[in-house]
N, C-alpha and C positions, 0 to 999 in steps of 0.2 A: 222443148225446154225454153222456157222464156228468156227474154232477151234482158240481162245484167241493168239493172238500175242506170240512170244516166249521173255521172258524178257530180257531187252538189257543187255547186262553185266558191271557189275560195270568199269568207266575208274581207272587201276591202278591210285596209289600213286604217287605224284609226287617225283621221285628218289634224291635224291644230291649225288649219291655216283658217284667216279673218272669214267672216261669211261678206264677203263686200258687197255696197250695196252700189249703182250705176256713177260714173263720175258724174259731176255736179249737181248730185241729190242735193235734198234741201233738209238740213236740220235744226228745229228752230221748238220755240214755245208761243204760248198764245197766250195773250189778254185779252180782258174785253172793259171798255172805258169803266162803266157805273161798279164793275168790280173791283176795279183795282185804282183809278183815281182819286176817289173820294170825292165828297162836296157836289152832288151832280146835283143841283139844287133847281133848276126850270126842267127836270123829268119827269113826268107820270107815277116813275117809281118813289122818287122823292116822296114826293104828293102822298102816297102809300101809305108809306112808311112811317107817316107823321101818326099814321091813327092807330088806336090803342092798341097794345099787342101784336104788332107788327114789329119784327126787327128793323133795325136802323144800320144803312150802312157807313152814316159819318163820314170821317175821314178817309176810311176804308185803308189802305194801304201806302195811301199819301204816294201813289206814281205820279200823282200829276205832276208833283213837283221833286219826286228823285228817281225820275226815267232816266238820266243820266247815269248815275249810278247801278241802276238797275241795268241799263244795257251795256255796261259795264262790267257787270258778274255776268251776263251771258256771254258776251265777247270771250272772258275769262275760263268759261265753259266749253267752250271752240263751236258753238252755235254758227250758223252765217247764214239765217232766217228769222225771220222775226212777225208775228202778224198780233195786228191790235187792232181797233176800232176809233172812229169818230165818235165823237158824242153833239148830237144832230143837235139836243137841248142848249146844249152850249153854243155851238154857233150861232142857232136862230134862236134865241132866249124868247121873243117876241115876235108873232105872223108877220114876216117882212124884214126884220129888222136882224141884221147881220154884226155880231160882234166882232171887230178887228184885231182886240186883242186876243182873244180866242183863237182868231184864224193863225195869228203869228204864234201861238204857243202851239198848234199841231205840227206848222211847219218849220217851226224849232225841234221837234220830237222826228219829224222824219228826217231835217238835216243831221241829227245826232245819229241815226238808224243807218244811215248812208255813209257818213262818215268814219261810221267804225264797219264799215264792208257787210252789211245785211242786204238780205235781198226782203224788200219788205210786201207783205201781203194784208194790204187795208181793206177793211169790214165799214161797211157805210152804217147798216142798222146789227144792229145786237139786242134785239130784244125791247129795249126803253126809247120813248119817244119825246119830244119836249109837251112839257104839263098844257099848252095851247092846242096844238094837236089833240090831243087825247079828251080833252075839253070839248073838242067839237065833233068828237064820235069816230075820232082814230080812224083805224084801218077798217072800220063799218062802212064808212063814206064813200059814194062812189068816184069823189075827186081827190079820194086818198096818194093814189100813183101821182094825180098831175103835181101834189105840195110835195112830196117825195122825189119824183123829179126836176124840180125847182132846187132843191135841197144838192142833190148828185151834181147840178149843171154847174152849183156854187162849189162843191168839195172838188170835181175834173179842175176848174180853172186857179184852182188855189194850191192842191195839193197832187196832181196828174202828173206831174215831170219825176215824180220818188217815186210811183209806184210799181210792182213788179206783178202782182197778182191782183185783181179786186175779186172783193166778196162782196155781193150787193145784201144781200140778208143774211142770215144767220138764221137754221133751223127754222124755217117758217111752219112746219109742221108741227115744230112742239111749242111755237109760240100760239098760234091756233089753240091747241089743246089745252093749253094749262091755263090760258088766257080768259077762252071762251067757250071750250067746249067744258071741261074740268070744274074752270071759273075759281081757281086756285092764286095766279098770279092778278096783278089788275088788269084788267078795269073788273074781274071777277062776274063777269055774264056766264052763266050756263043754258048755251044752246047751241045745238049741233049745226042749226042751219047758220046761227049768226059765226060761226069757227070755219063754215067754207065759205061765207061769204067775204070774210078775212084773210081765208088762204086764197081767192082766186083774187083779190087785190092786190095782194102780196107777189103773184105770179104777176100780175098787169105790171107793180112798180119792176119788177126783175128787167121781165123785156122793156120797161122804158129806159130804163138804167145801162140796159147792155148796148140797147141802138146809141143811145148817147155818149155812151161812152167810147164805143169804136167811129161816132162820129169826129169825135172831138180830138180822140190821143192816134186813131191809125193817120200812119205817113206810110211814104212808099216802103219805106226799108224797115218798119217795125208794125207789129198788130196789135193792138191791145188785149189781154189776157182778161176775161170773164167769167164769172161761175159766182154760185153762191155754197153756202157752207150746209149740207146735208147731212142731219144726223140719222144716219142707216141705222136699220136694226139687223140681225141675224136672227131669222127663225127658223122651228121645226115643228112637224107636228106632233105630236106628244104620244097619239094613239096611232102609229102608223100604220094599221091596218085598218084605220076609223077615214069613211069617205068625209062622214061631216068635219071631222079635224084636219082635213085635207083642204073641203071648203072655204074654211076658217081661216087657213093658212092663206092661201089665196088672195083671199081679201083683205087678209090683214096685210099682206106685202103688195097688194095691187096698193090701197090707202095711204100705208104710211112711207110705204119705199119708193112708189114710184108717180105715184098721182103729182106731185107735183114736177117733176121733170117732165110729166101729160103737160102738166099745164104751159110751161113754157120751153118748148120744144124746140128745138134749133138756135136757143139762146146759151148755148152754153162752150166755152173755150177750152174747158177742165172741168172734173169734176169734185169739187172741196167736200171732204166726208168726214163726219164728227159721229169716230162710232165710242159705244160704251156699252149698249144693249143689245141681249140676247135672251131669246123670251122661246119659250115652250107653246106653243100654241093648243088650248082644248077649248073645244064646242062650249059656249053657254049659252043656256036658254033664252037668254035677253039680253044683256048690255053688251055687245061688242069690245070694247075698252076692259071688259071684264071675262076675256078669253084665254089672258095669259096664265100660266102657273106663278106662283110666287117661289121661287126658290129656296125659299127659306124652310118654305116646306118638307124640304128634301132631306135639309140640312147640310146644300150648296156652298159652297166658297164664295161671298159675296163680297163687294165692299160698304165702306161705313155709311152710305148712300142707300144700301142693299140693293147694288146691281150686280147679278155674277158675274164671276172672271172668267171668262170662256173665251181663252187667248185666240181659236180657233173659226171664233165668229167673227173675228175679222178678215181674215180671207175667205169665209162664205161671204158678207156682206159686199164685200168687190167682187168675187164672181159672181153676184147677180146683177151688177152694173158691166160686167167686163165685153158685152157686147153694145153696149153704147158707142164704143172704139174712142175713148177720148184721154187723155192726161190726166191723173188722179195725185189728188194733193193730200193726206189725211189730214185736214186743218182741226182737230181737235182728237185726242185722246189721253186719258188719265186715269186716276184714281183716287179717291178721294181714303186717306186711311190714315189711322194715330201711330201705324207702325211702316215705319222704311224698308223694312226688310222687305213686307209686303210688295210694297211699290217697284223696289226695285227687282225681284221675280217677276211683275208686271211689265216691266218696260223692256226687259228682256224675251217674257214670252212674247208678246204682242209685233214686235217688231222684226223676232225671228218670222212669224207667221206672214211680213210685208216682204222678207226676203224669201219665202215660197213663193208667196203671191206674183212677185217677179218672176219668179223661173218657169210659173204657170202662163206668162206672157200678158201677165196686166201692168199697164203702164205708171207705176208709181212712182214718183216724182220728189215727194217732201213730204215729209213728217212734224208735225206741230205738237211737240206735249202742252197738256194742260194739266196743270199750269207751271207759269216759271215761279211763282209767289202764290204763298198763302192768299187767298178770298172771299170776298165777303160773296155766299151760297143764296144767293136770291132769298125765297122764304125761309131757307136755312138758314140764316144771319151768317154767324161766324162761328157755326157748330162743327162746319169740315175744313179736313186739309188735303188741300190737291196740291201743294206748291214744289215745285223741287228742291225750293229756299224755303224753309219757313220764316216767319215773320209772327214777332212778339207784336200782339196787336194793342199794347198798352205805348211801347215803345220804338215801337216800329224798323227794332232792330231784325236785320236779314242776315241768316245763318242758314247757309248752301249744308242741305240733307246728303249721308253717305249715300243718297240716289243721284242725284245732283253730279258727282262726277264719276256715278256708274255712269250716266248718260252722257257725259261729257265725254268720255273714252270713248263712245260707241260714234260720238259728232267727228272727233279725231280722226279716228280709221277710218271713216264712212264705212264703217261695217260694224260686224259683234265680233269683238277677237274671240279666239279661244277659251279663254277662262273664266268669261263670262257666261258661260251655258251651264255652269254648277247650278247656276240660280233656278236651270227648269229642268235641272236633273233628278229632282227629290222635293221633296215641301219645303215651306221656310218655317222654324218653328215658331208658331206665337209669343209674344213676350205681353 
């Protein structure tokens, strides 16, 4: 006679306590200058933007001049992180030539950032360069790094005593692509060889940026913190019993996920990760760039951007960095959506998946939403909103979304209480 089943075991309790996340995580939002100051008027982009049909981003959201305020509804948020950028064109308006007043209005923006208890994480490049750079063949140039580090040696001795994180560039891989391989954003070149010949200078300014920077800020008793801002994808292969979509897969994550941490290997403190994408990987016959699924095809949950919301790719996108063995920062994540509800199921599901990702033993540190304010969307103009505040772009008044202090409750507890998990217990309905 066979031996009696073994008893199932009781299902725990149902828990309500916080999902906490480590003490002195970091929770904070992100900007980046040409988005949200307005007036970046000696940039590249600027330049752009002047010509027909191209959006303009004007005044943009006028931080430059009510960051005061502005970090003042984050304060009000219980944030205690904060990361923005320089705007490299503003300093150096002119090859050589250093604006003062300039220098004293960042370091007005970092005393204010300090002063109200942020731990602040500055971004040197974002994307926009000053219109003389770009004039003389940008990040093409093989003396790109050396004006770039010329640039960093001036922002270490003027703005280094505030800082808590540096990000020396910002997504070098999709600025590569949209830039030059794409030929989307300016300078608007399409070619593949001139998009790695821009990413491997890109990688040369990193490592000049990081040896200079732990030359200049390490003391005995402190090290200086380094890394740049990686916007990971999460993929899969679509056909999983297809070798060539296996292939595919491969290459597309050796490319975009990890070639440039090849490139500059041992320069890194942390790792700053700006995810949003997750893509299906199938075989095409020829373009590579044209290997992913569109999701829409599916009739996926995307957002107004049309990127889907696969809360779940962001803890695959850290376990495939989790044996780097390093500090991970998520310096960028959001949504871009006309509906709040949306958003706020999104901030919810995604950050439950960073409090797995901890318990799977990856080192996560701090979280950056983007954005804290409505944004002027690069070739988007002013089509999306990612803000947690929206912002009337005629009047530039700022009005904190009912996401805004969903996320504020979660900076509070350093965790997700209990009654915030309705949000990824069912859909949200569209309105």
């Amino acid at each position: 006679m066979p031996e009696p089943f073994e008893k199932i075991p009781e299902v725990p309790k149902h828990v309500h306590e916080t999902l906490k996340f480590p003490d002195g995580f970091l929770w904070g939002t992100a900007l980046s200058a040409h988005q949200h100051e307005g007036n970046n008027q000696h940039s590249d982009w600027w330049a752009w933007e002047q010509k027909p049909g191209n959006p303009r981003s004007g005044d943009a959201v006028n931080h430059y001049a009510l960051y005061e305020a502005d970090f003042d509804l984050a304060k009000s948020l219980h944030q205690n992180a904060h990361r923005f950028s320089l705007e490299w064109s503003r300093l150096e308006p002119h090859e050589g030539e250093w604006d003062t007043h300039e220098v004293e209005h960042y370091q007005n923006v970092l005393r204010a950032l300090k002063a109200r208890g942020f731990a602040v994480a500055l971004t040197l490049h974002h994307f926009t360069n000053p219109a003389w750079f770009a004039n003389k063949g940008g990040w093409e140039r093989r003396d790109a790094p050396r004006l770039f580090e010329r640039y960093v040696d001036f922002a270490i001795k003027n703005f280094g005593e505030w800082v808590d994180l540096w990000l020396t560039v910002n997504e070098p891989q999709i600025y590569a692509a949209q830039s030059y391989a794409l030929g989307v954003w300016p300078p608007q070149k399409r070619s593949v060889i001139r998009a790695w010949r821009v990413l491997k200078n890109l990688a040369r300014a990193h490592r000049a940026a990081y040896a200079a920077i732990h030359k200049a800020m390490d003391t005995d008793g402190k090290k200086a913190q380094v890394g740049f801002a990686h916007g990971l994808m999460s993929m899969v292969a679509y056909r999983k019993h297809s070798l060539l979509d296996h292939l595919a897969l491969r290459i597309a994550d050796k490319i975009w996920n990890h070639s440039f941490y090849d490139l500059t290997k041992g320069t890194h403190d942390f790792l700053g990760v700006n995810y949003y994408l997750h893509q299906r990987v199938k075989r095409a016959a020829t373009k590579l760039l044209h290997n992913f699924v569109d999701p829409r095809e599916e009739n996926r949950e995307v957002s107004d951007m049309g990127w889907e919301i696969y809360p779940q790719g962001i803890f695959e996108a850290l376990l495939d960095v989790k044996d780097m063995n390093l500090p991970i920062y998520i310096t960028e994540n959001g949504i871009s959506t006309a509906n709040d509800d949306r958003r706020a199921r999104f901030i919810v599901s995604y950050i439950k998946e960073l409090y797995h990702a901890i318990h799977a033993g990856i080192d996560v540190r701090g979280y950056f939403h983007w954005s804290l304010l409505d944004n002027f969307e690069w070739d988007k103009g002013y089509t999306q909103r990612f803000g947690l505040v929206e912002v009337d772009f005629k009047t530039l008044k700022r009005m904190p979304r009912p996401s805004a202090a969903l996320y504020a409750q979660i900076c509070k507890e350093n965790g997700i209480p209990h009654d915030l998990l309705r949000y990824v217990g069912h859909a949200v309905e569209e309105h």
